[in-house]
C-alpha positions in Angstrom: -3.4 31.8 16.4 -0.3 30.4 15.8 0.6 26.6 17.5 4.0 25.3 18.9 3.5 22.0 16.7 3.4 21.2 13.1 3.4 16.9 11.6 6.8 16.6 10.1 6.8 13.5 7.7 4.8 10.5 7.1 6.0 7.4 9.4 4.3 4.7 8.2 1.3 2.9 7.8 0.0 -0.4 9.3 -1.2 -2.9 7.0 -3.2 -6.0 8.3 -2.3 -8.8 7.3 -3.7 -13.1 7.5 0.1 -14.7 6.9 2.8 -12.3 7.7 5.4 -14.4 5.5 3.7 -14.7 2.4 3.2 -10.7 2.8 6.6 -10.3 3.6 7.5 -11.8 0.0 5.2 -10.2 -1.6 5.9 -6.6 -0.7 9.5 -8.2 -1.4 8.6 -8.5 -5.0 7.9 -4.7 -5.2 11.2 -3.7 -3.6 10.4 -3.2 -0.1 13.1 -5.0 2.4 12.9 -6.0 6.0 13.8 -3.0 8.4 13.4 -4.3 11.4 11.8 -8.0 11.8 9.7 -8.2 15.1 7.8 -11.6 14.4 8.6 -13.0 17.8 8.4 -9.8 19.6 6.0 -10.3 22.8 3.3 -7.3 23.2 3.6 -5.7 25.9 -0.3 -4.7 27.4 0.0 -0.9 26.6 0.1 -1.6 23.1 -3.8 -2.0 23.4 -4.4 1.3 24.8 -2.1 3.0 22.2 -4.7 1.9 19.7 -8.0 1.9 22.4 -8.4 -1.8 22.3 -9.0 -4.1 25.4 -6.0 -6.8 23.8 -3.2 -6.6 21.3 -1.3 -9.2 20.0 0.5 -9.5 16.6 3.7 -10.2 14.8 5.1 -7.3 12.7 7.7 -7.0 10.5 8.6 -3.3 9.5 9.7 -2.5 5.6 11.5 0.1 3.8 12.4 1.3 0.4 16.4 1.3 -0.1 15.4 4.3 -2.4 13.9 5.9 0.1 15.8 4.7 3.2 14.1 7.6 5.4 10.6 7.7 3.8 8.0 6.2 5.0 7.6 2.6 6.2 4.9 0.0 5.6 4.0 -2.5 9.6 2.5 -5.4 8.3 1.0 -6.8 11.0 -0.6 -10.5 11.4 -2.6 -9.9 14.6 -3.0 -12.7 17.1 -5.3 -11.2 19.0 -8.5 -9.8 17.9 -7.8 -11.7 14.7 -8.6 -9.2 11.9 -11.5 -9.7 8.6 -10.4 -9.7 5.0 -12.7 -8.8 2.5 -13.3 -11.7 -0.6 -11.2 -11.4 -3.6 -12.5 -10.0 -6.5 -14.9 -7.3 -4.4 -18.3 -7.8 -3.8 -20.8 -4.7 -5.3 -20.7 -3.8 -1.1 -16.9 -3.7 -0.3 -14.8 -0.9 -1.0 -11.5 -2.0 -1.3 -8.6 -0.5 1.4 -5.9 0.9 -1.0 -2.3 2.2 -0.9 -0.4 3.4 -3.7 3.3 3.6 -4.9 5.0 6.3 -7.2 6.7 3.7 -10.0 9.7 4.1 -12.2 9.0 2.3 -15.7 5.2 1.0 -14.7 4.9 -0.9 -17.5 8.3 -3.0 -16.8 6.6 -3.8 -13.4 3.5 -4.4 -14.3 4.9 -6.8 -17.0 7.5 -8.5 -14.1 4.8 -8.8 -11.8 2.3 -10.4 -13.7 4.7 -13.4 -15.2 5.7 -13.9 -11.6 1.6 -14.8 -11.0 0.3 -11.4 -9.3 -3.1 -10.9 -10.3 -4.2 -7.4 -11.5 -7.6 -6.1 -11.5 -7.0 -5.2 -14.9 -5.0 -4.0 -17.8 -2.2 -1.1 -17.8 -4.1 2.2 -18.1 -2.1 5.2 -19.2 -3.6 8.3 -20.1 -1.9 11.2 -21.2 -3.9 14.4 -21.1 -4.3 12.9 -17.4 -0.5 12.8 -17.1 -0.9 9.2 -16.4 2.2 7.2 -17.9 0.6 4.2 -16.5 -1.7 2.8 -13.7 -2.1 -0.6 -12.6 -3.7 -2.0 -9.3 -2.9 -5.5 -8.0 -3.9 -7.7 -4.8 -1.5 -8.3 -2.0 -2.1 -11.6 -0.5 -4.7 -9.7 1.9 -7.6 -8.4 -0.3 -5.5 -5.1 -0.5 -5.3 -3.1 -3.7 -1.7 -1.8 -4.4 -1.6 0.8 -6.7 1.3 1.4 -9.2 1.3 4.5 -10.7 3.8 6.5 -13.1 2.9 10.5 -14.4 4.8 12.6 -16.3 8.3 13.8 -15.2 8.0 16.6 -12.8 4.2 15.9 -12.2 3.0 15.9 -8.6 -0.4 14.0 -9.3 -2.5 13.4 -12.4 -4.6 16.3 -13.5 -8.0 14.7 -12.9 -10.1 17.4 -12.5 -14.0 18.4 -13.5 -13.4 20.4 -16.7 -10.5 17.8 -18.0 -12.9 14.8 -17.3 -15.4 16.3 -19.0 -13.4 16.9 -22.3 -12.7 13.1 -22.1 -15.6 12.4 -21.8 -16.4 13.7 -24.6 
């Protein structure tokens, strides 16, 4: 059966968040800019049903990357009302952490940058070439969000984690 619809792109993804300007800054610091700042926008009350919730109230500030000026966006959103939870930084053995991850030119040179500039890492670079992995780093956003910075070989689509490969390293 063949359908009259097909998804097209990724648009962009909302990310929660307790202070929308100290986010703001910090996705700043990875080379996201301000698209279109709606941090005094009033809600209107259909917002709520778009997302099946009795209220809806937020700030938002939408960000792009001027490398990828029609990729997708990130919403950061500091809602108002419901006010949202944020896990504990580091994890407890019972969270599992809410992650998002970002192809990276020169990881190490960002990694390095980010750290002097006081952004806390979960830990060391990890590269791994059989995997294809130039480099892999995680760090906290100022939400109890992992960001994930990640460079593979050129050409490479994703690393090439599979069973029989991580059971030679294993090894």
């Amino acid at each position: 059966m063949s359908e009259n619809w097909s998804l097209q792109h990724f648009y962009h993804t909302v990310i929660n968040v307790r202070d929308l300007d100290e986010s703001v800054a910090f996705y700043k610091l990875l080379g996201w800019e301000v698209l279109n700042d709606r941090r005094d926008v009033e809600w209107p009350d259909f917002v709520s049903t778009l997302f099946g919730m009795k209220r809806a109230k937020g700030r938002g500030v939408l960000m792009n990357l001027p490398a990828d000026p029609d990729g997708p966006m990130l919403d950061l959103i500091q809602w108002l009302e419901p006010q949202a939870a944020f896990p504990a930084v580091p994890f407890d053995d019972h969270t599992v952490p809410r992650i998002i991850a970002f192809r990276t030119r020169n990881v190490h040179a960002a990694y390095a940058a980010l750290k002097a500039k006081g952004v806390r890492f979960t830990r060391e670079m990890f590269s791994h070439a059989e995997l294809g992995v130039v480099g892999s780093c995680c760090c906290y956003d100022p939400n109890g969000n992992l960001v994930e910075l990640i460079e593979l070989n050129p050409g490479q689509r994703h690393s090439k984690a599979n069973e029989a490969l991580l059971e030679t390293i294993k090894e």
